[in-house]
C-alpha positions as CSV (number, residue, x, y, z in Angstrom):
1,X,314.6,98.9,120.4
2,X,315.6,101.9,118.1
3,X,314.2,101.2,114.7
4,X,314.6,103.8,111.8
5,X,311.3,105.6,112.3
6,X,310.2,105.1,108.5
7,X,310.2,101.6,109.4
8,X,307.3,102.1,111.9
9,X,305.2,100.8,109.3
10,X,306.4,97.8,106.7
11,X,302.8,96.9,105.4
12,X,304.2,97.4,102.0
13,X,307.9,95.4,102.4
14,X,305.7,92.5,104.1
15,X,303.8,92.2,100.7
16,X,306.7,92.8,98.4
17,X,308.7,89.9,100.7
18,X,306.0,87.2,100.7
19,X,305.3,88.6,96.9
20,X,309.2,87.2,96.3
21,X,307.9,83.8,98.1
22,X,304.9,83.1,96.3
23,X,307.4,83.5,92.7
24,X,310.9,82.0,93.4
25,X,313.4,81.3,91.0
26,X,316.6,79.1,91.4
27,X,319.9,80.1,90.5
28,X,321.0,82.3,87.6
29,X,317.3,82.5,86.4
30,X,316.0,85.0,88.6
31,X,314.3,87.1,86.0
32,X,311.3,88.5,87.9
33,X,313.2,88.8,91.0
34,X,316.0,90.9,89.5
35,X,313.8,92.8,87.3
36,X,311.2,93.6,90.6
37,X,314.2,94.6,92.7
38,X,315.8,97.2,89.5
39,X,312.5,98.7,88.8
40,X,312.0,99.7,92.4
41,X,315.4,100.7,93.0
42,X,314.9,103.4,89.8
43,X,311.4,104.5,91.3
44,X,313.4,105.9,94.3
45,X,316.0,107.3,92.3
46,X,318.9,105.0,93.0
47,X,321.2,104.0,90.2
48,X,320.5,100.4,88.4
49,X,323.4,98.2,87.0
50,X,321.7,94.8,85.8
51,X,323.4,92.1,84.5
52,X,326.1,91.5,86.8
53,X,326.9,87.6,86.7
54,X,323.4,87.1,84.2
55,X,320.6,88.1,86.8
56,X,322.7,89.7,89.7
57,X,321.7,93.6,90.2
58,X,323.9,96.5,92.0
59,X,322.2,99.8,93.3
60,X,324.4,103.1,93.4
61,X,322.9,105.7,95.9
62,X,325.8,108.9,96.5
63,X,324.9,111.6,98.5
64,X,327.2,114.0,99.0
65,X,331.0,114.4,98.2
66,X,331.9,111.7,101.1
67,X,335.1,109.8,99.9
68,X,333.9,106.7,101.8
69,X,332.0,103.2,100.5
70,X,330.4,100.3,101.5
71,X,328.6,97.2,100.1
72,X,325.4,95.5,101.5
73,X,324.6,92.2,99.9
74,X,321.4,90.7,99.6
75,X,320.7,87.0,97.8
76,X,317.9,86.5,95.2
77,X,317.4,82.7,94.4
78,X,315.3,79.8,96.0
79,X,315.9,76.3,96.2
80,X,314.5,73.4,94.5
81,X,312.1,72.2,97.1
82,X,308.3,71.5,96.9
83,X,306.5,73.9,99.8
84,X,304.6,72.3,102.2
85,X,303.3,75.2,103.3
86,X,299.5,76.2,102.5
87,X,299.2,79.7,103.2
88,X,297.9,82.3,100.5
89,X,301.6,83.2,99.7
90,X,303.4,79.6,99.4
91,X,305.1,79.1,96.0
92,X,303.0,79.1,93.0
93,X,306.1,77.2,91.3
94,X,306.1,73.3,92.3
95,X,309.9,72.1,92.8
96,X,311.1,75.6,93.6
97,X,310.5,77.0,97.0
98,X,312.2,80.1,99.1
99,X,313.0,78.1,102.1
100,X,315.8,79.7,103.3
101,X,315.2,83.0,103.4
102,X,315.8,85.3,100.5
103,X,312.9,86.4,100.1
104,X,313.6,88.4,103.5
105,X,317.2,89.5,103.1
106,X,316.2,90.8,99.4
107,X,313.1,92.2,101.3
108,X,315.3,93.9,103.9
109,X,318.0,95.3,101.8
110,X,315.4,96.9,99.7
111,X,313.9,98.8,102.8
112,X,317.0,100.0,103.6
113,X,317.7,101.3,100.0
114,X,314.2,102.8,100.2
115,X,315.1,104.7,103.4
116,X,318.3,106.1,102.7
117,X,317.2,107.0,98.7
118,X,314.7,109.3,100.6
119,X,316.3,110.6,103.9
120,X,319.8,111.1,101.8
121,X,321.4,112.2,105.6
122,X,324.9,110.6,104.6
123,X,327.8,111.6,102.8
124,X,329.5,108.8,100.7
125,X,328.2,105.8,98.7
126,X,326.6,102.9,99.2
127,X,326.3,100.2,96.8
128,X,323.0,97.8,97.3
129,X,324.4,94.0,96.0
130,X,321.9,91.8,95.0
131,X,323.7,88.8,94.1
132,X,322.3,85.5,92.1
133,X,323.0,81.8,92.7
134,X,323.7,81.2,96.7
135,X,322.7,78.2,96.6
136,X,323.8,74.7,95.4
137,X,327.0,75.9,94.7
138,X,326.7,77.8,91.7
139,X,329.1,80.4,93.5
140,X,327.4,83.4,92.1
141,X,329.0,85.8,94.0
142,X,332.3,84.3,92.6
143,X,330.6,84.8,89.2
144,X,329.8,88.4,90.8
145,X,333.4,89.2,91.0
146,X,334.9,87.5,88.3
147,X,332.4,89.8,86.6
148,X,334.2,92.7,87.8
149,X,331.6,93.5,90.9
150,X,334.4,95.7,93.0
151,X,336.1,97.2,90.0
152,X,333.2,98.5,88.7
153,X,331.7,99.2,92.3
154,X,334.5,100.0,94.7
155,X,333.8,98.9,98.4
156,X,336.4,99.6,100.9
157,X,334.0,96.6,102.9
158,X,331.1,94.2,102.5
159,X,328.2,93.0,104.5
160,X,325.6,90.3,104.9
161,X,322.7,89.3,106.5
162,X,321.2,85.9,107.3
163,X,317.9,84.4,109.0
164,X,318.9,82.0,111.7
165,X,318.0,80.4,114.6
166,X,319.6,82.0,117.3
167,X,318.4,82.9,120.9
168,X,315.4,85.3,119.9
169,X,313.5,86.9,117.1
170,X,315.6,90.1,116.3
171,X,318.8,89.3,117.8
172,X,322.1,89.3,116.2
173,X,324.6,86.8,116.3
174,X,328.3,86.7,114.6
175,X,332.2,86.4,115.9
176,X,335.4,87.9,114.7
177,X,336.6,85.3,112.8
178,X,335.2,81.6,110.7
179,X,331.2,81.8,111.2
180,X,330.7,79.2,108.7
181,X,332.4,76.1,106.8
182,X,333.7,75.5,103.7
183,X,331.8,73.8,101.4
184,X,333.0,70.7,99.1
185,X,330.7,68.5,97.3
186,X,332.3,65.2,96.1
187,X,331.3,62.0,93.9
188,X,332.7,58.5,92.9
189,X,331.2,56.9,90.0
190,X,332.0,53.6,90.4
191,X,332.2,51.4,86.6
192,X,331.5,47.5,86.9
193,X,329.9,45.2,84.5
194,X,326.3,44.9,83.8
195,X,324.3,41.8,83.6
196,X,320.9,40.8,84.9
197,X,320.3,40.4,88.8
198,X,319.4,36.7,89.0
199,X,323.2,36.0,86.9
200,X,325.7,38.3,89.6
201,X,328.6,35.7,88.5
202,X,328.2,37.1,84.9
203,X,329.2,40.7,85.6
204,X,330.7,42.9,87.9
205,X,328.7,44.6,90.7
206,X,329.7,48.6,91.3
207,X,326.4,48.6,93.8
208,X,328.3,46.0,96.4
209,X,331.3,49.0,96.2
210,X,329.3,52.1,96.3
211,X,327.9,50.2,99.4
212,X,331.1,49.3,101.0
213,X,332.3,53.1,100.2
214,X,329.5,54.8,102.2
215,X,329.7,52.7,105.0
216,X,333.9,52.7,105.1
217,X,333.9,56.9,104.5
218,X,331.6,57.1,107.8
219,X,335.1,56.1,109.4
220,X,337.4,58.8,107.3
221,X,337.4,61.7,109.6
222,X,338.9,60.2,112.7
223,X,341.4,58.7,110.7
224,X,342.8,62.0,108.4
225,X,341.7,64.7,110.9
226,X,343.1,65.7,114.1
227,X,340.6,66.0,117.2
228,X,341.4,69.6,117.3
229,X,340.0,70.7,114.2
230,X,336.0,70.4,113.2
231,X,334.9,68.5,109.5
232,X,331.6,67.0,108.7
233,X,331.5,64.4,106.1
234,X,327.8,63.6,104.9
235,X,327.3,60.9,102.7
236,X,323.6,62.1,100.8
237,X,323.0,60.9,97.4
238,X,323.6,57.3,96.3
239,X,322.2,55.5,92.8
240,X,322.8,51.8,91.5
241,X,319.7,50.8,88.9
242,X,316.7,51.9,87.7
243,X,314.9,48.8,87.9
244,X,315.3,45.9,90.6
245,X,316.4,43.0,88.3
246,X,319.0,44.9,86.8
247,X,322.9,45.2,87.8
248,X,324.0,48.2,86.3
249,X,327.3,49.3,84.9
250,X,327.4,51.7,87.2
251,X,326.7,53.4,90.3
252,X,327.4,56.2,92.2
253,X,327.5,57.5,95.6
254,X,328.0,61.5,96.6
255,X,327.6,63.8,99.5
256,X,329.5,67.1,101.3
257,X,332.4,67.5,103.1
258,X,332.6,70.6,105.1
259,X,336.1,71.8,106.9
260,X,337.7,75.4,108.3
261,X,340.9,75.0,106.3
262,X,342.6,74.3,103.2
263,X,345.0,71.7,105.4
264,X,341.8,69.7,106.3
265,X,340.1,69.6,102.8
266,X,342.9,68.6,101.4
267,X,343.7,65.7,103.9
268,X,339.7,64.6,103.5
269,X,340.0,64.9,99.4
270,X,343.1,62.6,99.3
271,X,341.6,60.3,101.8
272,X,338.3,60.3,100.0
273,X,340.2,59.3,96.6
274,X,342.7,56.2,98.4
275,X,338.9,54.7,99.5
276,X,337.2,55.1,96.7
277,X,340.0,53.7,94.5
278,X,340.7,50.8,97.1
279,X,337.7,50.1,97.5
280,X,336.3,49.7,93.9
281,X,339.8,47.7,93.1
282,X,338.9,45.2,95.8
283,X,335.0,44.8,93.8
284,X,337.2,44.5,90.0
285,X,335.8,48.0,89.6
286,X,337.1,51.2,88.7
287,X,336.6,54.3,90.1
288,X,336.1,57.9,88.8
289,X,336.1,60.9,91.8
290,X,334.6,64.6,91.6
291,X,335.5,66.7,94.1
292,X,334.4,70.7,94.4
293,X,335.7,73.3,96.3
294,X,332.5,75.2,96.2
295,X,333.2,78.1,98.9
296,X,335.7,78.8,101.2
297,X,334.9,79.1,105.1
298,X,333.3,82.3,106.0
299,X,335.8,84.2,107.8
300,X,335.1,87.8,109.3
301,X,337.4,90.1,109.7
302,X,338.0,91.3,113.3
303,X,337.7,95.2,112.7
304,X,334.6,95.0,110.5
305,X,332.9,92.5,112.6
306,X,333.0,94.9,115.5
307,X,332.2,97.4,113.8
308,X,328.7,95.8,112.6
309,X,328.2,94.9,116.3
310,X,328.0,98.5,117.5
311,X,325.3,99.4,114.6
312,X,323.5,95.9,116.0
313,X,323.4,97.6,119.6
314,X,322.3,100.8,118.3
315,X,319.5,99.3,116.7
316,X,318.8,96.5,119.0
317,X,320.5,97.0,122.8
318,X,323.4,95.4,123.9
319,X,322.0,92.1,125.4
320,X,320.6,91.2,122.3
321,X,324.0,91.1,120.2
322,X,326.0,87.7,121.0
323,X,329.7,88.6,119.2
324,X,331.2,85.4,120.3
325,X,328.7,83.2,118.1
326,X,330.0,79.6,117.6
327,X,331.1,78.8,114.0
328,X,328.7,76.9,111.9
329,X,329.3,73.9,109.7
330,X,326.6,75.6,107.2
331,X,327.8,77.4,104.0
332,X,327.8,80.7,102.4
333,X,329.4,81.7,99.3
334,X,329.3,85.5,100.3
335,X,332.9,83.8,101.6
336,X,334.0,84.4,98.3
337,X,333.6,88.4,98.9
338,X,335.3,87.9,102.1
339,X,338.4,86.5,100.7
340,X,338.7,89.6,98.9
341,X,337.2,92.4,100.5
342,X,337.4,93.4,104.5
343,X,333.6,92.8,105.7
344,X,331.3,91.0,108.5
345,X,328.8,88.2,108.0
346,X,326.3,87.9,110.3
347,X,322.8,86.2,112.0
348,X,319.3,87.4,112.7
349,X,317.0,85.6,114.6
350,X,313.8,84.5,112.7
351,X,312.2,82.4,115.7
352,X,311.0,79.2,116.5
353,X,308.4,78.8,114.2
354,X,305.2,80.4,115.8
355,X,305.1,83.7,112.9
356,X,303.9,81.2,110.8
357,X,300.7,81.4,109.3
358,X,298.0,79.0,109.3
359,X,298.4,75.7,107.4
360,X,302.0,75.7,107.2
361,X,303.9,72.7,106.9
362,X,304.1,70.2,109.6
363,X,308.1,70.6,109.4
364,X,310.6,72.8,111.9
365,X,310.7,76.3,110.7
366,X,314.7,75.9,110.1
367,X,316.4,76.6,106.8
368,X,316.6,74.2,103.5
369,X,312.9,72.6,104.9
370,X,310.3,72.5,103.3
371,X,307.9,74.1,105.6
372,X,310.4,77.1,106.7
373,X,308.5,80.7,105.8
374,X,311.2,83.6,107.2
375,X,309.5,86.0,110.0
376,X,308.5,89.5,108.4
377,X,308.6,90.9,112.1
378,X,312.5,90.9,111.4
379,X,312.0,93.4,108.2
380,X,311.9,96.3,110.0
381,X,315.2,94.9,112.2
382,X,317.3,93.9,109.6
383,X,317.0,97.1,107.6
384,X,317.5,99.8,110.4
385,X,320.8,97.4,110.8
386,X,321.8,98.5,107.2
387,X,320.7,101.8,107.5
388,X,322.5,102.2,110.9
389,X,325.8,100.4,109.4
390,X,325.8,102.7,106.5
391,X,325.3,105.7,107.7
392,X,328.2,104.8,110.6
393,X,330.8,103.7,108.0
394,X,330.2,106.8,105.7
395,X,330.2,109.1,108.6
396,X,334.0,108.0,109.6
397,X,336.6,110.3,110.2
């Protein structure tokens, strides 16, 4: 393995990363996160822009008269989860947990941003993204660009970074094209007539449709989309009453739908929309139906993701770089950056589970569970992978 020397030691990263876990903060409220990563940033002398999309922070290191620039991206928020975990560093926050790993890629991108602040052996610019509200669809790198992120910060590409389980700790894992799915979250509020639970003649039941609709939407996908594509329709959330001897006016059932294409989504959302409306018809109901397009499919493009690749094998050897990765049916909004600037998303390996400290959670050490803690033996990995990327972009002819 050829790390970045200054990363031969990381005591001080490991702290700062698991300091991040023990205070996490959900989307658009990242406060101390943002304010932790700009202070540091200035200590080394890198320029601070704060602000960006509320709580979202940019870093702007030139060296040099280099015409060329990049963009490394790092996400700051947590999800609401209560940790299971029981180590000294779990979250001191209950319904808020860092369970999927943002605490490392912030932890990683600021290593890097350390590194090159002080060695300065490029000639170009680099601009360190750390961008709010990943999760639960909030879209804030959307938010990011809407809020001028690449006028203000040219890029001529973009990169990411993401724990995952791949084949080992430390190895990297992408493809040249869609790594991971759209993301659509859908509801159907479903409007009856109330009455008490022993007198079902007297009213009209939306529970019995919401029901009927879960159950009939398991069906949907074979029927709209062709066996040659991939979509996952999860049905996750449903709610009738809050107490057991009352039928209420309404109810509700939602979930995700997750697709490669525009062609697919669309067949799923019309097909979602004839059920639901058939379907709460047939009950005497009426139905009402949400549906958000919360982030395209993450799609690499082929000349940046091979690019990344060869700063991968610098860092980590050849055999532990799989470019052919199969697409995912998880989410990422950094899909949003994608869609308008060239770049490469990609997947470090965070292991199995057996980094984790003692009284951990009884749970598999996978993203979005409860007892997930990311590996701080990847710190060192992840960063020499941005410092390699940067200094190889910014070095081109």
């Amino acid at each position: 393995m050829n790390l970045v020397d200054s990363f031969a030691d990381v005591t001080r990263f490991v702290a700062l990363r698991r300091d991040i876990h023990m205070h996490p903060e959900l989307g658009f409220e990242e406060h101390r996160t943002s304010e932790k990563v700009a202070t540091l940033m200035r200590e080394w002398g890198i320029e601070v822009h704060t602000g960006i999309a509320a709580t979202g922070v940019v870093g702007v290191l030139k060296c040099g008269d280099g015409p060329h620039t990049i963009g490394l991206r790092a996400d700051l928020d947590a999800l609401p989860l209560q940790e299971s975990n029981r180590f000294a560093h779990r979250s001191r926050h209950d319904g808020r947990m860092h369970a999927c790993g943002h605490d490392g890629h912030t932890t990683m991108l600021l290593a890097a941003a350390w590194h090159l602040a002080q060695a300065r052996d490029f000639s170009g610019t680099v601009n360190f993204i750390f961008q709010p509200a990943e999760e639960m669809g909030k879209a804030g790198a959307l938010k990011m660009i809407q809020d001028g992120l690449f006028e203000r910060f040219p890029c001529e590409a973009v990169f990411a970074l993401h724990n995952f389980k791949t084949a080992g700790v430390g190895d990297f894992a992408l493809n040249h094209g869609a790594l991971m799915a759209a993301s659509n979250m859908w509801k159907v509020t479903v409007t009856g007539r109330g009455t008490h639970a022993s007198m079902p003649h007297t009213g009209v039941d939306p529970v019995g449709a919401v029901v009927d609709l879960a159950q009939q939407l398991q069906s949907l996908i074979p029927r709209v989309v062709p066996s040659t594509e991939r979509a996952v329709l999860a049905v996750t959330q449903l709610q009738g009453s809050d107490a057991p001897n009352v039928i209420p006016d309404k109810a509700w059932v939602g979930g995700v739908i997750r697709t490669f294409s525009e062609t697919v989504t669309d067949a799923l959302e019309a097909g979602l929309r004839r059920l639901a409306d058939g379907i709460a018809q047939a009950h005497g109901c009426a139905a009402d139906v949400y549906f958000r397009r919360a982030s395209p499919p993450v799609v690499n493009h082929e000349p940046e993701a091979r690019f990344a690749a060869e700063a991968m094998r610098e860092v980590v050897g050849a055999v532990r770089v799989n470019e052919n990765f199969p697409a995912v049916m998880g989410s990422e909004d950094f899909a949003h950056m994608l869609r308008v600037k060239p770049g490469c998303y990609a997947f470090i390996g965070n292991g199995e589970g057996d980094h984790r400290l003692p009284d951990h959670g009884a749970g598999p050490c996978i993203v979005h569970n409860t007892s997930f803690d990311f590996n701080d033996e990847i710190i060192p990995i992840g960063a020499s992978y941005f410092v390699r990327l940067a200094q190889r972009w910014l070095a081109r002819g």
